[in-house]
Residue frames as qw, qx, qy, qz and C-alpha x, y, z in Angstrom:
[[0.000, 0.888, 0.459, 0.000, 0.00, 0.00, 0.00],
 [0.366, 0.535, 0.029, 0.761, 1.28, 3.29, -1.22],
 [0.115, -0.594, -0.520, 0.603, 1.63, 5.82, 2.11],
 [0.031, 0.954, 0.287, -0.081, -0.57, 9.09, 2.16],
 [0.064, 0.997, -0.027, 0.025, 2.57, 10.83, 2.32],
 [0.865, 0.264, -0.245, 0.350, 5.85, 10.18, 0.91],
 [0.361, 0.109, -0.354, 0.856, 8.33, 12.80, 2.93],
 [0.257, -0.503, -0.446, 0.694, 7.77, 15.08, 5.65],
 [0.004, 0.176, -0.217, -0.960, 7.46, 17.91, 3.10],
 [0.389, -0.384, -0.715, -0.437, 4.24, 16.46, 1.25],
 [0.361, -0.456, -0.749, 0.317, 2.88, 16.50, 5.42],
 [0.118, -0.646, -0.414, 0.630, 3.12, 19.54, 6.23],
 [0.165, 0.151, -0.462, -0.858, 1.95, 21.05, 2.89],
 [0.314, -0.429, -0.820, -0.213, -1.22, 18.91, 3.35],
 [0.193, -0.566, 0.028, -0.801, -3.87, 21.90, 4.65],
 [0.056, -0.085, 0.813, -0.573, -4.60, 21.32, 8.77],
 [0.350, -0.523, -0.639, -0.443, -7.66, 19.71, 9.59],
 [0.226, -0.378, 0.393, -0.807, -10.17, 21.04, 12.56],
 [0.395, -0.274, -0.809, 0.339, -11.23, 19.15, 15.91],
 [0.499, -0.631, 0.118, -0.583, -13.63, 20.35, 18.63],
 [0.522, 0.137, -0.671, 0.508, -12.05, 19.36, 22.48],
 [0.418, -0.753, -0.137, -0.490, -13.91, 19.80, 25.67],
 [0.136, 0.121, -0.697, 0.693, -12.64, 20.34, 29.08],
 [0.596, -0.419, -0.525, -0.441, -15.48, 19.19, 31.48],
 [0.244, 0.249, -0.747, 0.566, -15.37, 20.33, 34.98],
 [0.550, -0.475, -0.612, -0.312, -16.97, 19.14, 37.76],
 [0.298, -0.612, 0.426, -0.596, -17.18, 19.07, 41.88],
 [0.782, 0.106, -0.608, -0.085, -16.23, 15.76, 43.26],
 [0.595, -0.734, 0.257, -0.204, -15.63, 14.37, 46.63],
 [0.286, 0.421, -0.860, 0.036, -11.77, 13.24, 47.16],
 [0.818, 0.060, -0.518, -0.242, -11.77, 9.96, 48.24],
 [0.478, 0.006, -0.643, 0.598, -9.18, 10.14, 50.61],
 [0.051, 0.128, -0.118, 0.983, -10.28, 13.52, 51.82],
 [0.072, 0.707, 0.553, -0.435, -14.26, 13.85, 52.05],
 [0.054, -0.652, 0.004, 0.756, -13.41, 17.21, 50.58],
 [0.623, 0.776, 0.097, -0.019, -15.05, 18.68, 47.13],
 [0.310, -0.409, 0.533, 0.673, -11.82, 19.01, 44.67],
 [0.529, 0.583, -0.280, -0.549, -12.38, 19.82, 40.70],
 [0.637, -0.056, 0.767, 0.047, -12.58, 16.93, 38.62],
 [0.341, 0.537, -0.406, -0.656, -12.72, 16.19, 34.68],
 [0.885, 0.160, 0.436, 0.033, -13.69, 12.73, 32.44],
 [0.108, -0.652, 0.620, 0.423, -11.23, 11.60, 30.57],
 [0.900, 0.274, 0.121, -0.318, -11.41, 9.26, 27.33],
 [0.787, -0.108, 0.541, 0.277, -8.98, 6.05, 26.72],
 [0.426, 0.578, -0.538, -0.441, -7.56, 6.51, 22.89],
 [0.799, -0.052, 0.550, -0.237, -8.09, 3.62, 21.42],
 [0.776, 0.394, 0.189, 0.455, -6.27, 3.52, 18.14],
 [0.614, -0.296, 0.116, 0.723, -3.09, 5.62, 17.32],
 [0.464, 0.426, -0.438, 0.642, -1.60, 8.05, 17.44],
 [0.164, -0.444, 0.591, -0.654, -1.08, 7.56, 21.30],
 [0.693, -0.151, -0.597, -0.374, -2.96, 4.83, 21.53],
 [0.603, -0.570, -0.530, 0.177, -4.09, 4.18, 25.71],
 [0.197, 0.237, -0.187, 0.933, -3.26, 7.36, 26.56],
 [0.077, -0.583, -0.598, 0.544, -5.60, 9.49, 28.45],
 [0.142, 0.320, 0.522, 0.778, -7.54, 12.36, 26.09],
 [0.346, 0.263, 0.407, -0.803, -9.89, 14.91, 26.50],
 [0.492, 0.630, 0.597, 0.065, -13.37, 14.27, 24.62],
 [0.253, 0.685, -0.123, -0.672, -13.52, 15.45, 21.13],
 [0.571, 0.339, 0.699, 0.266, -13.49, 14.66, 17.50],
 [0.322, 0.211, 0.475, 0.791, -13.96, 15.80, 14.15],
 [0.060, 0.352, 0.117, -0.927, -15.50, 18.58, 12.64],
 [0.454, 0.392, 0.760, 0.249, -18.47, 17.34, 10.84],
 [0.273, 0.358, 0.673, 0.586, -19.57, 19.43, 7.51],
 [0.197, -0.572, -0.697, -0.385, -22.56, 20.83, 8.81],
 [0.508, -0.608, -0.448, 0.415, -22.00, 21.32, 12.28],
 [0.069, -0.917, 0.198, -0.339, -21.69, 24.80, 13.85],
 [0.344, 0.357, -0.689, 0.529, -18.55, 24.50, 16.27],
 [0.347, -0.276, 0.549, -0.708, -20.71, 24.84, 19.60],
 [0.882, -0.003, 0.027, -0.470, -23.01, 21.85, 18.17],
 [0.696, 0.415, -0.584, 0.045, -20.03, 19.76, 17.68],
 [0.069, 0.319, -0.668, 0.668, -19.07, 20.17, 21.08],
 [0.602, -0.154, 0.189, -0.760, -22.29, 19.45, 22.24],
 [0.945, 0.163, -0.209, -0.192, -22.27, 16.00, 20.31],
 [0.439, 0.488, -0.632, 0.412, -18.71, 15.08, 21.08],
 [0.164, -0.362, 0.592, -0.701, -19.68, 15.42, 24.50],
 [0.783, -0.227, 0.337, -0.471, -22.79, 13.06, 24.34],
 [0.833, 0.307, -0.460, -0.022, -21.05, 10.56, 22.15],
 [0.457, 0.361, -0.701, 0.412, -18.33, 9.97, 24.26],
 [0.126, 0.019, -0.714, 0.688, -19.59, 10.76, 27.80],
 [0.181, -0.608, -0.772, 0.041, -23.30, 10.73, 27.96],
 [0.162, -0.422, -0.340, 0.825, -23.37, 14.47, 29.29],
 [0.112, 0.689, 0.413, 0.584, -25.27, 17.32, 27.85],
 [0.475, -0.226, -0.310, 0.792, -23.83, 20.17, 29.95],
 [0.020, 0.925, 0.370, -0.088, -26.22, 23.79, 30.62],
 [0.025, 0.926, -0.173, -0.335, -23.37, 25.45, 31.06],
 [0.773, 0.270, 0.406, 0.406, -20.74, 25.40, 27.46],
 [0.148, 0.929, -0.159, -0.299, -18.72, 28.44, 26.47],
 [0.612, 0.770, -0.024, 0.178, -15.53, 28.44, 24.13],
 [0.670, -0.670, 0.048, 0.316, -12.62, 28.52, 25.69],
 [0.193, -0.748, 0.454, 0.444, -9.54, 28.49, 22.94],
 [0.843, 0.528, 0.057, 0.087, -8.27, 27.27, 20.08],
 [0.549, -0.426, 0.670, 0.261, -4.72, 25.06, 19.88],
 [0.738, 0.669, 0.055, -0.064, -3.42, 24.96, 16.49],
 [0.224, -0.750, 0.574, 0.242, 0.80, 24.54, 17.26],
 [0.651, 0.467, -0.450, -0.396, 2.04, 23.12, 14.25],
 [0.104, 0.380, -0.878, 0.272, 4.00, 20.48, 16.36],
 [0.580, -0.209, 0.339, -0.711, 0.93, 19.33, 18.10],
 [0.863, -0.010, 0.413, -0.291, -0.11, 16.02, 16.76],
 [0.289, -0.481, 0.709, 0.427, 2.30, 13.63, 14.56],
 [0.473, 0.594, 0.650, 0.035, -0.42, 13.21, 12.40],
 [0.271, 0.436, 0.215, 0.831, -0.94, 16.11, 9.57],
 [0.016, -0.176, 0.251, -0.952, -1.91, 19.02, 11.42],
 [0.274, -0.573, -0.757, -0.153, -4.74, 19.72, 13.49],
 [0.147, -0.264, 0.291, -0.908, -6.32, 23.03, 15.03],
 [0.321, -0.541, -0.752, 0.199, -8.69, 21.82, 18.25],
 [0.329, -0.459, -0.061, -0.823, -11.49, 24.75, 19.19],
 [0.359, -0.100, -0.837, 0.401, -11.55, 23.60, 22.50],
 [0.432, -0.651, -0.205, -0.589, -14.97, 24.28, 24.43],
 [0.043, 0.145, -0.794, 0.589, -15.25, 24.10, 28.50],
 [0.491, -0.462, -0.443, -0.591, -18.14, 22.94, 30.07],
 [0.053, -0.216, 0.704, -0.674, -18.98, 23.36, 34.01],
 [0.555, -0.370, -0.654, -0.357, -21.61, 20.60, 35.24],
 [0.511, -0.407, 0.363, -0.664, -23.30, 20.30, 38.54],
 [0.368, -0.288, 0.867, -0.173, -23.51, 16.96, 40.83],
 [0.650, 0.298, 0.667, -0.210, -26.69, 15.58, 39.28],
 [0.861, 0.465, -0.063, -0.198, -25.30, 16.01, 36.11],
 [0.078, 0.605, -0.791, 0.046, -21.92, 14.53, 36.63],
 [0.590, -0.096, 0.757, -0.263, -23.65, 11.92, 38.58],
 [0.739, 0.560, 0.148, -0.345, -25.11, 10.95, 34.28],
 [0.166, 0.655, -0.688, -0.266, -21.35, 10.64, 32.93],
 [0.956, 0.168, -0.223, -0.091, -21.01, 7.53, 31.21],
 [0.245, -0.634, 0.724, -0.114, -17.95, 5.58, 33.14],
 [0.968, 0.227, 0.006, 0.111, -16.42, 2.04, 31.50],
 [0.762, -0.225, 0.137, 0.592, -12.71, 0.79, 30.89],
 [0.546, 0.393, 0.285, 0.683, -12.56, 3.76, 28.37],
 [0.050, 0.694, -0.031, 0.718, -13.82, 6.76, 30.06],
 [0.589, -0.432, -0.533, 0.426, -13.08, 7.94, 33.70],
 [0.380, -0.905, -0.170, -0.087, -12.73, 10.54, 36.38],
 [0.637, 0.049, -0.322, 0.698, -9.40, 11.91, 37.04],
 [0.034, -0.948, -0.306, 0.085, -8.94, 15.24, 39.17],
 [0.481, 0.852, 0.156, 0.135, -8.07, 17.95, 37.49],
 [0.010, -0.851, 0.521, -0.068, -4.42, 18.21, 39.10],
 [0.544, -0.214, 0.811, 0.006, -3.49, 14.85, 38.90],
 [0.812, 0.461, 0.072, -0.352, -4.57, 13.78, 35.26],
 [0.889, -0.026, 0.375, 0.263, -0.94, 12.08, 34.26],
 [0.128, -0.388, 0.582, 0.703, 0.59, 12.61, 31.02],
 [0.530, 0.592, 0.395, -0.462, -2.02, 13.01, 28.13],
 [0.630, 0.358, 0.445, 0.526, -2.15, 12.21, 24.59],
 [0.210, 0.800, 0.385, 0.410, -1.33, 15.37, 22.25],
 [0.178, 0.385, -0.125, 0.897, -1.23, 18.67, 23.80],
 [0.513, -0.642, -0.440, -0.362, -4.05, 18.13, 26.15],
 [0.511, -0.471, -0.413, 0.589, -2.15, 18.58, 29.80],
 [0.174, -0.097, -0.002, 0.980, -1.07, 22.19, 28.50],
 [0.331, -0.446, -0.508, -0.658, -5.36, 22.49, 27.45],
 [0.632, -0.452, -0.621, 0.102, -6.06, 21.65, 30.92],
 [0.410, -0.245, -0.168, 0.862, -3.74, 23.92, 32.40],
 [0.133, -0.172, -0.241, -0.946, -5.29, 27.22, 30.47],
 [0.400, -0.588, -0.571, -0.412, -8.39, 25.90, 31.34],
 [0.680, -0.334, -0.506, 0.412, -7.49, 25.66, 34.68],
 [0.398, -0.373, -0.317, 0.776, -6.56, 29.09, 35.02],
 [0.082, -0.302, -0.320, -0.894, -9.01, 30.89, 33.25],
 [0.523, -0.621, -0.543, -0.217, -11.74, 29.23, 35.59],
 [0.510, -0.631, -0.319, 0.490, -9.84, 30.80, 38.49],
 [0.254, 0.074, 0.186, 0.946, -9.15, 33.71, 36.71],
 [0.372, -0.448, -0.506, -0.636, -13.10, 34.02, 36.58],
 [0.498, -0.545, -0.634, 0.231, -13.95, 32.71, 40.13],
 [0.397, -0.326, -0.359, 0.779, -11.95, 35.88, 41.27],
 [0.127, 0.166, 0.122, -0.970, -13.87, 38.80, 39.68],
 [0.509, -0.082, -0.334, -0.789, -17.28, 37.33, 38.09],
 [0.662, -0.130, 0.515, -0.529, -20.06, 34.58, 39.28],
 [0.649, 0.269, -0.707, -0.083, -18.94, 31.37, 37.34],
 [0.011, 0.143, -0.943, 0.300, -18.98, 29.26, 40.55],
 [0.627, 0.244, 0.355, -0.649, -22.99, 29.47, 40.76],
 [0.669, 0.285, -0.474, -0.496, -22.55, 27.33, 37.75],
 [0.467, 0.176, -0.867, 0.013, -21.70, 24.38, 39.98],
 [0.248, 0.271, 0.532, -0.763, -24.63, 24.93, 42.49],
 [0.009, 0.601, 0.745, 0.289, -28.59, 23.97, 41.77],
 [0.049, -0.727, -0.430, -0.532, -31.18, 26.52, 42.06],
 [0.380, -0.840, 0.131, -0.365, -30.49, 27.14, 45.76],
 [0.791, 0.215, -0.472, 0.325, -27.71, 26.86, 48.16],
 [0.612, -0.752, -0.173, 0.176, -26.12, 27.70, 51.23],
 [0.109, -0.960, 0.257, -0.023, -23.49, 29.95, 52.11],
 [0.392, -0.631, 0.668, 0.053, -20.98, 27.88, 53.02],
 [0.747, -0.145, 0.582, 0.288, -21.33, 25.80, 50.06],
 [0.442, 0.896, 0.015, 0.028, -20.61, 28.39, 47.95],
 [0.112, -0.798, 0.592, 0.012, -17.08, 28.61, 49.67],
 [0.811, -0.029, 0.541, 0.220, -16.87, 24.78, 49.39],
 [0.764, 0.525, 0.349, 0.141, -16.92, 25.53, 45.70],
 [0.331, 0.853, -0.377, 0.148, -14.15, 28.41, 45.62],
 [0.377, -0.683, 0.613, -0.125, -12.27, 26.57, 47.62],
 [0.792, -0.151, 0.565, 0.177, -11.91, 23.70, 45.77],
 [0.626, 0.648, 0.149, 0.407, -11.43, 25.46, 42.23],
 [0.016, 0.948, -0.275, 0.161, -8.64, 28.07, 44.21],
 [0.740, 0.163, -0.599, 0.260, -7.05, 25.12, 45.70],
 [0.191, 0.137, -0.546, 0.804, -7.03, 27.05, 49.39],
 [0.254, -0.559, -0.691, 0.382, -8.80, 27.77, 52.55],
 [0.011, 0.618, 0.281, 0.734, -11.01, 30.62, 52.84],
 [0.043, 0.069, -0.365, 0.927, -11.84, 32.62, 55.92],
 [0.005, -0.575, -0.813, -0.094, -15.43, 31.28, 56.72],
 [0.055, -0.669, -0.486, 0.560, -16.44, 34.49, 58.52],
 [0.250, 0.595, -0.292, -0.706, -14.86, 37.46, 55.76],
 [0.010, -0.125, -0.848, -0.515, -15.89, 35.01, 52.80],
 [0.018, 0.609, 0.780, -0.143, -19.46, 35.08, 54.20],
 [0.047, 0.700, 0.367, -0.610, -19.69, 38.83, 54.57],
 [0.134, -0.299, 0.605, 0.726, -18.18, 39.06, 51.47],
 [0.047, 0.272, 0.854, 0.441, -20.85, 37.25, 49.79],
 [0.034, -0.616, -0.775, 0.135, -23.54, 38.73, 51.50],
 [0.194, 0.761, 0.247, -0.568, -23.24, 42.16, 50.06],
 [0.085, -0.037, 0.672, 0.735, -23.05, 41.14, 46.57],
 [0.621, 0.312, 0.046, -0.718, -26.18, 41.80, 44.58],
 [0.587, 0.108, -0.643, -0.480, -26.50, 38.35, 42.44],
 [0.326, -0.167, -0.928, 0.073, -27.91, 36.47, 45.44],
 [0.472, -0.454, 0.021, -0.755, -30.71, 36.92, 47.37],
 [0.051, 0.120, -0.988, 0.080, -31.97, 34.56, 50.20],
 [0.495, -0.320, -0.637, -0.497, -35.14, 32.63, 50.47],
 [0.514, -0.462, 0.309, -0.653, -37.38, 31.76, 53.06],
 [0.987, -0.129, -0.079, -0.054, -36.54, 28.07, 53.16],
 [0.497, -0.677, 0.524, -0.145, -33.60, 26.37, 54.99],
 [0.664, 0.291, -0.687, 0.050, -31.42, 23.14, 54.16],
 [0.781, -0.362, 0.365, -0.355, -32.63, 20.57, 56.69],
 [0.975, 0.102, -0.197, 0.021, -31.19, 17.25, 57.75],
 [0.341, 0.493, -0.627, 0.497, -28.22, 18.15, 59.77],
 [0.615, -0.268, -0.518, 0.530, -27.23, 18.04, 63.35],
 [0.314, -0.288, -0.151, 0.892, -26.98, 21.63, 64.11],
 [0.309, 0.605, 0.431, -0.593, -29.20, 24.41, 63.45],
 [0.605, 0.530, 0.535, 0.258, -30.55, 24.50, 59.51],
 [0.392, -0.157, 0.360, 0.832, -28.49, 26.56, 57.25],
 [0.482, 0.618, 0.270, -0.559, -30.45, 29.41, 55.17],
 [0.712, 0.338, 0.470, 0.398, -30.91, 28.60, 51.30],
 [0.031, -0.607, 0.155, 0.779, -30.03, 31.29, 48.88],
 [0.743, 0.049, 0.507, 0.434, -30.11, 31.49, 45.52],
 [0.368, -0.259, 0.351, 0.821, -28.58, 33.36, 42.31],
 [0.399, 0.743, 0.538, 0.017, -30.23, 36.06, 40.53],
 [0.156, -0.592, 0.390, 0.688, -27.43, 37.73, 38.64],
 [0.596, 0.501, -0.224, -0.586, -27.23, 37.54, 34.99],
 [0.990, 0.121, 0.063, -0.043, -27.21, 33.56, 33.11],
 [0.388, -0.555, 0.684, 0.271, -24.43, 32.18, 33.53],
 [0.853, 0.319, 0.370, 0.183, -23.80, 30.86, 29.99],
 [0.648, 0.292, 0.316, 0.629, -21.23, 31.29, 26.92],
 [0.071, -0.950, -0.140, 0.270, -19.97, 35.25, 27.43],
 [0.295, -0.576, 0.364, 0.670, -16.70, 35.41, 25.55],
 [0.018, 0.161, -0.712, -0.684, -17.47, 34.01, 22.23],
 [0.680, 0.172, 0.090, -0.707, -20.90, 34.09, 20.12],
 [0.746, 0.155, 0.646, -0.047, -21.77, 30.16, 18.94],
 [0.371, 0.597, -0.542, -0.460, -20.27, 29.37, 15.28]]
């Protein structure tokens, strides 16, 4: 069989093709720990190049597709999810990137809540890793992780992206669970609280979160503006 490409030169004269990649974070309890930490599914490769590696979901660019519907599919093919919240994130296009003929990846993020994480599909081929501990990855995907990684804490610190990992109502103090496990540090229960309580995108309710030990916590919840896709418009 004649190859696709006789010399290096023919390769990289052959026009890049485009991928959609998603970074998929969640809120997970460690194992060891008890404690919420950020988590991500990961997907086995399963033919080469890199073949058993670890990967983020993703895949081609079909024909048709807008970019934000690819991502959308990519995500239920592989992992069962259909994430609310799904913005754009970047686009990885180093020429070095995959030992295949080029590829540029439009990489989307997507930030679920427990009861949909609890829906991921999970088998020998996809899993749970958290999101500082993910190995060595096929591609360019550890350095995709990273960026994500610090754009979501780049966000926690001046806008209301953590309400995306919270249901309709919540308590105070597991709002700080939730910066505190995407900052990676302890917070200051008392000046975190007061903090929160003289923003304007919450309000609280007249119902409590029952079932402890100790006196019932008040609910809140978020009435700032939707938390969905704000940097880039759906293509």
């Amino acid at each position: 069989m004649t190859p696709k490409y006789a010399n290096v030169s023919e390769r990289e004269q052959e026009p890049p093709s485009l991928a959609i990649s998603t970074v998929i974070f969640a809120l997970r309890p460690d194992p060891e720990t008890g404690r919420l930490s950020l988590w991500l599914p990961l997907v086995r490769r399963i033919r080469q190049p890199y073949r058993e590696l670890w990967a983020l979901p993703g895949g081609p660019l079909r024909p048709s597709e807008s970019l934000q519907d690819a991502a959308a599919r990519n995500l239920q093919d592989t992992t069962g999810l259909s994430p609310r919240y799904l913005e754009q994130l970047y686009a990885f296009g180093g020429p070095d990137r995959s030992p295949t003929p080029r590829v540029v990846s439009i990489v989307y993020w997507a930030l679920v809540q427990p009861d949909e994480a609890a829906l991921a599909r999970q088998d020998e081929n996809v899993d749970w890793f958290r999101a500082d501990a993910v190995g060595t990855l096929a591609f360019d995907h550890n350095r995709i992780i990273d960026y994500a990684l610090w754009r979501l804490r780049n966000k926690m610190e001046y806008g209301s992206i953590a309400y995306a990992f919270l249901g309709a109502t919540f308590t105070l103090a597991q709002v700080r669970e939730v910066y505190e496990a995407v900052l990676g540090r302890e917070l200051d229960p008392a000046n975190f609280r007061r903090q929160l309580q003289a923003t304007q995108d919450i309000e609280r309710t007249d119902s409590f979160l029952q079932g402890g030990r100790h006196r019932p916590p008040r609910l809140y919840r978020y009435t700032g503006p939707e938390l969905q896709s704000d940097a880039f418009p759906p293509a």
